[in-house]
N, C-alpha and C positions, 0 to 999 in steps of 0.2 A: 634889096635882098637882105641888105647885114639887118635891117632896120626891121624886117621882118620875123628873122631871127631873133634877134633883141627881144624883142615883145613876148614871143615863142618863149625865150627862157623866161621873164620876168613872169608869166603866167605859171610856169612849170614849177618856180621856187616860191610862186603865191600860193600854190595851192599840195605842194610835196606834206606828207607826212611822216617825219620821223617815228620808223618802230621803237615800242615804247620798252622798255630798260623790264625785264623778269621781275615779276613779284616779287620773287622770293627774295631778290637781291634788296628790293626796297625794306619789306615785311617777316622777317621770318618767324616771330611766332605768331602770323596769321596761318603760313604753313604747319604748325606745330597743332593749331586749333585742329585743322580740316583733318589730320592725320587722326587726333585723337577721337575725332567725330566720326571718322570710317571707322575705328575699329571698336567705338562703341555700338555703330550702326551695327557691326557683323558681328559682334556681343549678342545684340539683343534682338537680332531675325538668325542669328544660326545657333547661338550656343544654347541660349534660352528654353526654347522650344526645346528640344533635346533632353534639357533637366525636368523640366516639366511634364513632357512625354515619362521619363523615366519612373519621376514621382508619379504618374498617375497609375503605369503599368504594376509598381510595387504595391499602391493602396488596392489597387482591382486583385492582386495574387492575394494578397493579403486576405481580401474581404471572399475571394473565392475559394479560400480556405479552411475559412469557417462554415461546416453544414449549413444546409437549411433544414429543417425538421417543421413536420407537423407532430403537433398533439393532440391528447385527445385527454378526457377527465374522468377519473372513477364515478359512477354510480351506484349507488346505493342498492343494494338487493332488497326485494321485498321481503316482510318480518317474516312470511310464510313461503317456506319453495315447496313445490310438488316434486315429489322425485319419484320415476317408475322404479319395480324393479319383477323380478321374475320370482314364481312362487310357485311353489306345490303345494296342489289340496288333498288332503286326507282325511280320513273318517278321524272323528273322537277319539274312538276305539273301533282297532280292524287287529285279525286276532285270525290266525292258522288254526285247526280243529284236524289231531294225529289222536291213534288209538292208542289204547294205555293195555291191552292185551290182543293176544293171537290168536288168529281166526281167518274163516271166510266170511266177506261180507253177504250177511243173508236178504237183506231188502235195504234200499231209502228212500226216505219220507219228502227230501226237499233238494230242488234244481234249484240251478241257477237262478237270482231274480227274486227269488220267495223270502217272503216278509214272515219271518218267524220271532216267537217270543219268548221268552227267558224261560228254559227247564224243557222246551218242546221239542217231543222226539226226534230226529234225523235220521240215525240210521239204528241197522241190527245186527250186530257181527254173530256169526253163530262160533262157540269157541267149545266144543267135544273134549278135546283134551283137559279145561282147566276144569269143565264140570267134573269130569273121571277124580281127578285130582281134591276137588274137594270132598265128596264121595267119600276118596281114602282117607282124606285127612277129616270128615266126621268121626269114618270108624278107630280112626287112629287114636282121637278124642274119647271114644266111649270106653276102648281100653285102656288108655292112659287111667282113667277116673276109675274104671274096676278094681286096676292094680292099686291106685290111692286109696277107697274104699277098705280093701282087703289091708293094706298097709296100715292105716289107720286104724281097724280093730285091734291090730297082732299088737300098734303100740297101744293102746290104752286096757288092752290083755295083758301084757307085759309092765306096765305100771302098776296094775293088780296085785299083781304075783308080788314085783319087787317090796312091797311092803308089806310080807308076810316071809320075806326071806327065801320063797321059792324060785326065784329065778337070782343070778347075780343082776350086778349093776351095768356089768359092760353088756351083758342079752339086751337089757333093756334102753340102755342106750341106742344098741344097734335096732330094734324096732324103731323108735323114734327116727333115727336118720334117715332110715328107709322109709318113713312116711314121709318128709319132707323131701326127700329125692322125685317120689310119686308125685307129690304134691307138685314140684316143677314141671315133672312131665307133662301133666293136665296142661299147666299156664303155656307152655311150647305149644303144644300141639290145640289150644285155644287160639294162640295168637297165628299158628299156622293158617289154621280157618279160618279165622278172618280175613288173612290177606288174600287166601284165595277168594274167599265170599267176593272181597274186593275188586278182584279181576274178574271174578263173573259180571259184577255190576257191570263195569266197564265196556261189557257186549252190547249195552244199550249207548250210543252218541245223544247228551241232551246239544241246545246250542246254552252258549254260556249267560245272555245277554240277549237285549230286543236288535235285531237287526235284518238285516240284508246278504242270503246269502251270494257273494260273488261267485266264485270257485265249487265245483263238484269235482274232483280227482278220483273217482274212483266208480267202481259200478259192481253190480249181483254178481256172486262168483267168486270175486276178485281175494285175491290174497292178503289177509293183513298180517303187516310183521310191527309190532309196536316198538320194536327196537331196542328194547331191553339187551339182547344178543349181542349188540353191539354193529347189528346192520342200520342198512338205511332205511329209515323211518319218511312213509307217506302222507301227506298232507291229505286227507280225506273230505274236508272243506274249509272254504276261506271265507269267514261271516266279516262284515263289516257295521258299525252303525253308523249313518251316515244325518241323523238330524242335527248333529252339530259337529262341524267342520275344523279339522285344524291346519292352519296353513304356515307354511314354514319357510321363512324369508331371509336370504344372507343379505344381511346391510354392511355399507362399505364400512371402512373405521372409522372414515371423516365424520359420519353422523353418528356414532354406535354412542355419541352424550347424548345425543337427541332424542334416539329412540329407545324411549321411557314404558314401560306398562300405564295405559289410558289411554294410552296415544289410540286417535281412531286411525282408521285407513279403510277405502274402498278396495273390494276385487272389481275386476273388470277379465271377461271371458270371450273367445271369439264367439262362441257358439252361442252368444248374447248379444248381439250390439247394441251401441248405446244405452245399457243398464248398466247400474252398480249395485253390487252387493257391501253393506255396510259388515265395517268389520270390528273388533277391539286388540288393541294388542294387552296380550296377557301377561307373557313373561319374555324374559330374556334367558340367552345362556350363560352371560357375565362374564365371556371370554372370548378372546378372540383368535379366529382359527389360523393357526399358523401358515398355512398354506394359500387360503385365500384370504387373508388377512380381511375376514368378514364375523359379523356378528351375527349371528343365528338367535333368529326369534321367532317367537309363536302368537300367530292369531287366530283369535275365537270367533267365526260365523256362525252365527243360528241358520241350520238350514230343514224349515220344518215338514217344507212340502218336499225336500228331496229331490229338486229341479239341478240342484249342485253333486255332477259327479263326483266320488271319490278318486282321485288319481290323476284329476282333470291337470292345466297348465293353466295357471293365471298368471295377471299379473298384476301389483299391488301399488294402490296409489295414499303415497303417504305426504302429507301434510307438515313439513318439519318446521319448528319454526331455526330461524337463524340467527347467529349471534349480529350484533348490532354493526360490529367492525368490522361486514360483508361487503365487499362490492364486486361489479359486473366490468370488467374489460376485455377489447376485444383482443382476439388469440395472436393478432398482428405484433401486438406487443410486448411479448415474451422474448426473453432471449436466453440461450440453453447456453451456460459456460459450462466449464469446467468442477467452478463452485460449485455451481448449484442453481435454480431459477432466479433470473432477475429479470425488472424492468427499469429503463433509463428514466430519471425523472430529471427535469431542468428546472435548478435552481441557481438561481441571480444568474442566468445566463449558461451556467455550468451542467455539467454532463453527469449526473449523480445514480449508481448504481448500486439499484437498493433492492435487499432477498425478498423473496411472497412464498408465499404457502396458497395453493389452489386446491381448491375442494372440488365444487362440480364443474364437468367438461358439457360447454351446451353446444358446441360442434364449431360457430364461428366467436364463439362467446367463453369467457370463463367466469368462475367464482374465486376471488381473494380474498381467501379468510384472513390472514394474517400481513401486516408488512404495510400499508397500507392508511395514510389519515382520513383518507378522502377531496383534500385541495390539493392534489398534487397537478402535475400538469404531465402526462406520459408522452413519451414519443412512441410516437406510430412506426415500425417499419425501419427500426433503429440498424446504422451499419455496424455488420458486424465487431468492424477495427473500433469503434468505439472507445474511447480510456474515462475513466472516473476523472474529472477535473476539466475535460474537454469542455469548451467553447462551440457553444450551438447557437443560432438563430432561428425563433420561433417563427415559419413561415405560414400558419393560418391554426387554428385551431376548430376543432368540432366535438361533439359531445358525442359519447357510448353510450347507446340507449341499455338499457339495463332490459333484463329477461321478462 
């Protein structure tokens, strides 16, 4: 048994292992490593990522703070724009025909529509009173000239005498004056007559001119007052000549250098489609109207067959040409300040607000006359907040087709 035992221990101290003595107690700055190696490790899986999250979130606010913007590029307006505008046509010469004495009107010659020619009768006022009148005023005339007559002998009977001492000088004087008093009377009562002869003419209406008469006012019977009296005066008819047209067109300011005498332009009528009537312009008024800040101008149509109402509504297509430093952008582009019109233009990246001057409105389109090089680059659809010196990003660009 002990012998058993024995052996039992001998195998249990052959093969026991002594627990081995702490690292740390042998190595310690192997401990110092592994310490520094954790907290490198949780450096660079915790803290890292974190910074770099941070930085990326900064550069993304950053970069989402600068717009994107589209642009768009002026185009060139063509050398010649059409521009409509509204217009009234009118005779050559259109001309009211009132009586120049008083009467009833006894007959007339011509209605509405009728093509009458220069001197041809119209009408016949019959005027009783003015004939009575000169009547008196012939016989007022013939005695007028009796009394001169008679006056005139006495003085040259009295210059007789006076140079033989038979009369004084002052009898003979007074003869003399008295024939020159007479003598006035006649010329009075001459020029009386006439003016009446005058208004009798007047009982005859020629027309003044070749024309068309529009208007008849008046009929057999009817009362005329020429107005002399101080009443109201009747228009008895309204002639027009309608073979050449005048038409009369307010142009805005914007073109009022453009529109020059030479300048052509067609009418265009509903009661016409698809024809034009060629036109000239003539003259200008050389001013511009205060109120509608338009220039008033006149164009001459030949109109031979009279196919062209007088009074009609046209409207006028003019041909202007345009200054060189025109262009076409669209109306997106605008932006209404305070100042005054701007568009944002981007330069070297910057947000640059620069004034225009616009001329024609083409509904989604405009004309910039002035402001404008034509390389610029516009933003489209600019936000409001917008500042001069801002920082924009050009996110695509496209072209404005020009009108």
């Amino acid at each position: 048994m002990k012998v058993e035992e024995e052996q039992e221990n001998k195998i249990e101290e052959r093969f026991r292992v002594e627990p081995a003595a702490p690292s740390g107690l042998r190595h310690p700055w192997l401990v110092a490593i592994v310490a520094f190696l954790v907290a490198v490790a949780i450096v660079a899986f915790g803290i890292l990522p974190r910074i770099h999250s941070r930085s990326a979130l900064a550069e993304e606010t950053e970069e989402m703070a600068v717009p994107n913007v589209r642009v768009v590029h002026p185009q060139h307006s063509s050398p010649a724009q059409e521009i409509v505008l509204p217009a009234n046509v009118q005779a050559y010469i259109d001309s009211p025909i009132y009586a120049r004495t008083n009467g009833y009107l006894q007959r007339w010659n011509a209605d509405i529509g009728a093509h009458v020619k220069s001197g041809q009768l119209l009408a016949v006022i019959d005027t009783p009173e003015v004939n009575q009148q000169l009547r008196q005023a012939k016989a007022d005339l013939a005695t007028a000239e009796a009394n001169a007559h008679l006056a005139q002998i006495t003085a040259n009977r009295y210059a007789g005498l006076l140079k033989t001492d038979s009369v004084s000088k002052q009898d003979a004087d007074n003869a003399e004056s008295d024939y020159a008093a007479k003598r006035a009377v006649v010329q009075s009562s001459q020029a009386n007559m006439r003016r009446l002869e005058d208004l009798q003419s007047f009982q005859n209406i020629y027309a003044p001119f070749d024309g068309v008469i529009t208007a008849r006012n008046t009929d057999i019977g009817a009362l005329i007052d020429s107005g002399s009296g101080g009443g109201p005066r009747t228009e008895l008819f309204h002639i027009a000549q309608p073979g050449k047209l005048r038409v009369y067109v307010s142009v805005p300011e914007v073109y009022s250098q453009a529109a020059k005498p030479g300048l052509t332009a067609d009418l265009t009528l509903d009661e016409f489609p698809g024809q034009r009537f060629h036109g000239t312009l003539v003259r200008t008024a050389n001013a511009i109207d205060q109120t509608t800040r338009t220039l008033l101008v006149e164009i001459s149509v030949n109109n031979p067959t009279g196919e062209l109402l007088t009074g009609a509504y046209a409207e006028v297509h003019f041909k202007l040409p345009t200054p060189k430093s025109a262009f076409i952008l669209p109306v997106d582009t605008l932006m209404f300040r305070s100042e005054g019109l701007r568009v944002v233009v981007v330069n070297n990246g910057r947000a640059e607000l620069r004034p225009i001057v616009i001329g024609r409105d083409f509904g989604s389109q405009v004309e910039v006359m002035s402001g404008l090089n034509g390389d610029e680059s516009v933003i489209s659809n600019p936000p409001d907040s917008i500042e001069p010196g801002e920082q924009v990003r050009v996110a695509g660009e496209s072209g404005a087709s020009a009108q």
